[in-house]
C-alpha positions as CSV (number, residue, x, y, z in Angstrom):
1,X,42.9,-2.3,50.3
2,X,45.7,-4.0,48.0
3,X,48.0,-2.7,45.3
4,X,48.0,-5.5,43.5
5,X,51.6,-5.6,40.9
6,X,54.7,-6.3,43.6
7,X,52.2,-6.7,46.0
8,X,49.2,-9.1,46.1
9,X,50.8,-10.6,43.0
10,X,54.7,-11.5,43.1
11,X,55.2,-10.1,39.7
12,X,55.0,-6.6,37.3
13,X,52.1,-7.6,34.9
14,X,53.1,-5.4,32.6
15,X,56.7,-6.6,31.9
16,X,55.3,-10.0,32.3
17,X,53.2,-9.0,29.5
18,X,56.5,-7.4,27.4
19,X,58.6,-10.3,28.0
20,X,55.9,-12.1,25.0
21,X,57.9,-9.1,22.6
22,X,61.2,-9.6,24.5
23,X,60.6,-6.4,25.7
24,X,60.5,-6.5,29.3
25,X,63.8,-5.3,30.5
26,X,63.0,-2.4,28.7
27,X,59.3,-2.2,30.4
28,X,61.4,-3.4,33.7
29,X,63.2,-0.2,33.6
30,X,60.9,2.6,33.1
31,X,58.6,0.8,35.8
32,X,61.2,0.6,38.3
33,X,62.0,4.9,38.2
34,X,57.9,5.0,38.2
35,X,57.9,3.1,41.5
36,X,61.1,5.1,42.9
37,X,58.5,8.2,42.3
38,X,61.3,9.5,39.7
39,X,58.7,9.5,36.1
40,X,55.1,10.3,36.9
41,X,53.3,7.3,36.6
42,X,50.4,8.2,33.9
43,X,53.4,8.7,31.3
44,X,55.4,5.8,32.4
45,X,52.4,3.9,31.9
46,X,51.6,4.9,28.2
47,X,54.9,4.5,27.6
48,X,54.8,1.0,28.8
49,X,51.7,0.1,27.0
50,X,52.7,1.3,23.7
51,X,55.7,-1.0,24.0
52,X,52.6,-3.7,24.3
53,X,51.2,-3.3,20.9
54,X,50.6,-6.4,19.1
55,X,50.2,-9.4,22.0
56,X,47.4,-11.4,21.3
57,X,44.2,-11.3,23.5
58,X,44.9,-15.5,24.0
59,X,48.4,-14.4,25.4
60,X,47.1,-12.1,28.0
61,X,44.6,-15.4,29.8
62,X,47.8,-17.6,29.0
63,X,49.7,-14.6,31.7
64,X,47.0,-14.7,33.9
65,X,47.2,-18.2,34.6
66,X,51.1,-17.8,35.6
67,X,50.7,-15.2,38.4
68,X,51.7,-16.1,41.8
69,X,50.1,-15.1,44.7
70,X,52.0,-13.6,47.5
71,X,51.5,-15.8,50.6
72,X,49.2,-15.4,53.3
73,X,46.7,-13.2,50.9
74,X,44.1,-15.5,51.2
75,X,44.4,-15.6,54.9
76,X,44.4,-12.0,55.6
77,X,41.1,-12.0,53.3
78,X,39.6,-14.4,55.1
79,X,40.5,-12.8,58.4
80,X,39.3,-9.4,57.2
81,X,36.0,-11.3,56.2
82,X,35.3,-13.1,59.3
83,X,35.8,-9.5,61.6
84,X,33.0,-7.9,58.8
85,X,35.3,-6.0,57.1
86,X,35.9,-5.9,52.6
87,X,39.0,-6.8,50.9
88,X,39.7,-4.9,47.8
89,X,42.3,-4.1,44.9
90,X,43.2,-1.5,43.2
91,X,45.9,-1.7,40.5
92,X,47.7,0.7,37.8
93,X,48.1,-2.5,36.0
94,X,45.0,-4.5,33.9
95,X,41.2,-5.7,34.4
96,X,42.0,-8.3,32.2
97,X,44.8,-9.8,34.5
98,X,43.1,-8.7,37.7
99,X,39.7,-10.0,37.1
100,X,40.6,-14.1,37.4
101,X,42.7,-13.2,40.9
102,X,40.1,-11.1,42.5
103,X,37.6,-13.7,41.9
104,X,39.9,-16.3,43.6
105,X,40.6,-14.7,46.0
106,X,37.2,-13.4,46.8
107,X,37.4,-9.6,46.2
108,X,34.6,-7.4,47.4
109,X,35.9,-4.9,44.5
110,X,38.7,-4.4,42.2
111,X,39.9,-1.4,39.9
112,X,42.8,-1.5,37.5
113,X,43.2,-0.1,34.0
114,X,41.7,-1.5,30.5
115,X,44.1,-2.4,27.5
116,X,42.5,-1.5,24.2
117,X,42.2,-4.4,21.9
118,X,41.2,-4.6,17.6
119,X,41.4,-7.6,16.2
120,X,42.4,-9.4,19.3
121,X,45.8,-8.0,19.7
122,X,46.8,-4.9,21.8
123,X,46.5,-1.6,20.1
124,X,49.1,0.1,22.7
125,X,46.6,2.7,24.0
126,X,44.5,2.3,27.1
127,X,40.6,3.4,27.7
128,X,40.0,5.7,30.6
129,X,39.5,6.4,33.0
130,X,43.2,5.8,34.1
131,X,44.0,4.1,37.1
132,X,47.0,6.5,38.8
133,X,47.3,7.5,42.1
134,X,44.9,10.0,42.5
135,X,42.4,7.2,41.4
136,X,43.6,4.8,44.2
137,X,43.1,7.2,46.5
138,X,39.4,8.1,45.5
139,X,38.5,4.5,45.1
140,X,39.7,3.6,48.5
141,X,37.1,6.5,49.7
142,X,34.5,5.8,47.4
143,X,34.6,1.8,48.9
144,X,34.7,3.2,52.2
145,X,31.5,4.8,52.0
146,X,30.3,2.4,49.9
147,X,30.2,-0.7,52.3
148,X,29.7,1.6,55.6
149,X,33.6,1.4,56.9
150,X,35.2,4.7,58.0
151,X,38.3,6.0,57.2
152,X,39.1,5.2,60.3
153,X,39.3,1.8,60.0
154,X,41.4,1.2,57.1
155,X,44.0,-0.2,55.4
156,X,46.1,0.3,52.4
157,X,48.9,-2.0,51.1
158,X,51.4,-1.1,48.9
159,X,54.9,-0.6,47.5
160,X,55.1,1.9,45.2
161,X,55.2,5.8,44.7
162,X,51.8,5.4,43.0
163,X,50.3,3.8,46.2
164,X,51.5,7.1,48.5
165,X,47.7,9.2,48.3
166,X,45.8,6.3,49.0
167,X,48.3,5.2,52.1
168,X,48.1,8.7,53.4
169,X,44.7,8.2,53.1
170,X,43.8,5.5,55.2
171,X,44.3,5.1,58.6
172,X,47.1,2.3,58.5
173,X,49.6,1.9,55.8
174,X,51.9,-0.5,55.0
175,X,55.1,-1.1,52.9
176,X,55.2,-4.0,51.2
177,X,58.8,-4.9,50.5
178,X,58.6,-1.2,49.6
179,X,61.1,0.8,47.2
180,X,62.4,4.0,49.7
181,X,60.2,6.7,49.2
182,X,57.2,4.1,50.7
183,X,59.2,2.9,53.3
184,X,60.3,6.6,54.5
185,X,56.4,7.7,54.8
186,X,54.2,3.9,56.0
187,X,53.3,3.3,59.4
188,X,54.5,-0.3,59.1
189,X,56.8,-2.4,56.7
190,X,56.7,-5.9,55.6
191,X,60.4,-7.0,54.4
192,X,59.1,-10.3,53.9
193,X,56.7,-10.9,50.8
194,X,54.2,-12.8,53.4
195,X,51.0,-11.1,54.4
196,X,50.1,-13.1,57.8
197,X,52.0,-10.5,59.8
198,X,49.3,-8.3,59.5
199,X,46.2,-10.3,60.5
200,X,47.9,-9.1,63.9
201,X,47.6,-5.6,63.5
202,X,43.7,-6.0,62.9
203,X,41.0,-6.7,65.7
């Protein structure tokens, strides 16, 4: 299982997102002390999406298209899909913005959060459920039992405070050029933004 902002992807959606406002440094800053684990991350979020209010829907696929894809993603998925095993993402970020990657990258499930739109612009609010770290943690069970793989025999990827249940929750974690408080508590770290290091640690 993925975190997908900083992680999967090489970028912060959401201040890719602000930068159409010329907002992102501002964004930049109250993600980074949600990451650090010094803000709780369900308020640093709605305070980041309010900043949002007013990019257009066509802005948001114009984003999407301009994500970068950390390397060696695809071939971990493929290597997790030729041992029988799913590949999935969850994401505080945005369905709309997930959605395109997962499908390219052939997902067997993704969660992240939904942006509220009216008239085809962002309102600033969000529709729950909210995707925080108690909901990472729940989804990675809830995909667990879902496609038949124990607890035993996963893995969470991450980088962030937000990503700390679900890595405690599966059997392997792992840092991905993660900020201190992830690197202090994973049972591996990456410092390279390249995922083929851990097709090793799998059968």
């Amino acid at each position: 299982m993925f975190d997908v902002d900083s992680t999967l992807i090489a970028h912060e959606a959401i201040e890719e997102i602000a930068d159409v406002l010329g907002k992102r440094d501002l964004v930049a800053s109250i993600t980074n002390r949600a990451m650090q684990g010094e803000i709780d991350f369900v308020e640093s979020l709605n305070l980041r999406v309010q900043l949002l209010k007013g990019v257009k829907e066509e802005e948001l696929i114009e984003i999407s298209k301009t994500f970068r894809i950390n390397d060696g993603a695809s071939e971990l998925i493929d290597h997790v899909h030729s041992i029988g095993g799913k590949a999935c993402a969850v994401s505080g970020g945005f369905n709309s913005l997930l959605g395109p990657i997962a499908e390219k990258l052939r997902l067997d499930g993704y969660k992240a959060n939904t942006l509220e739109l009216e008239g085809g612009e962002l309102t600033g609010r969000l529709i729950p459920p909210i995707i925080d770290a108690d909901a990472k943690k729940i989804a990675l069970i809830s995909w667990s039992e879902e496609f038949g793989i124990p607890l035993s025999k996963t893995v969470a990827i991450g980088d962030g405070a937000n990503d700390l249940l679900m890595m405690e929750a599966a059997a392997i974690s792992i840092g991905f050029m993660p900020k201190p408080i992830v690197a202090n508590s994973c049972d591996y770290v990456l410092n390279r933004p390249d995922f083929r290091p851990v097709i090793d640690l799998l059968p």
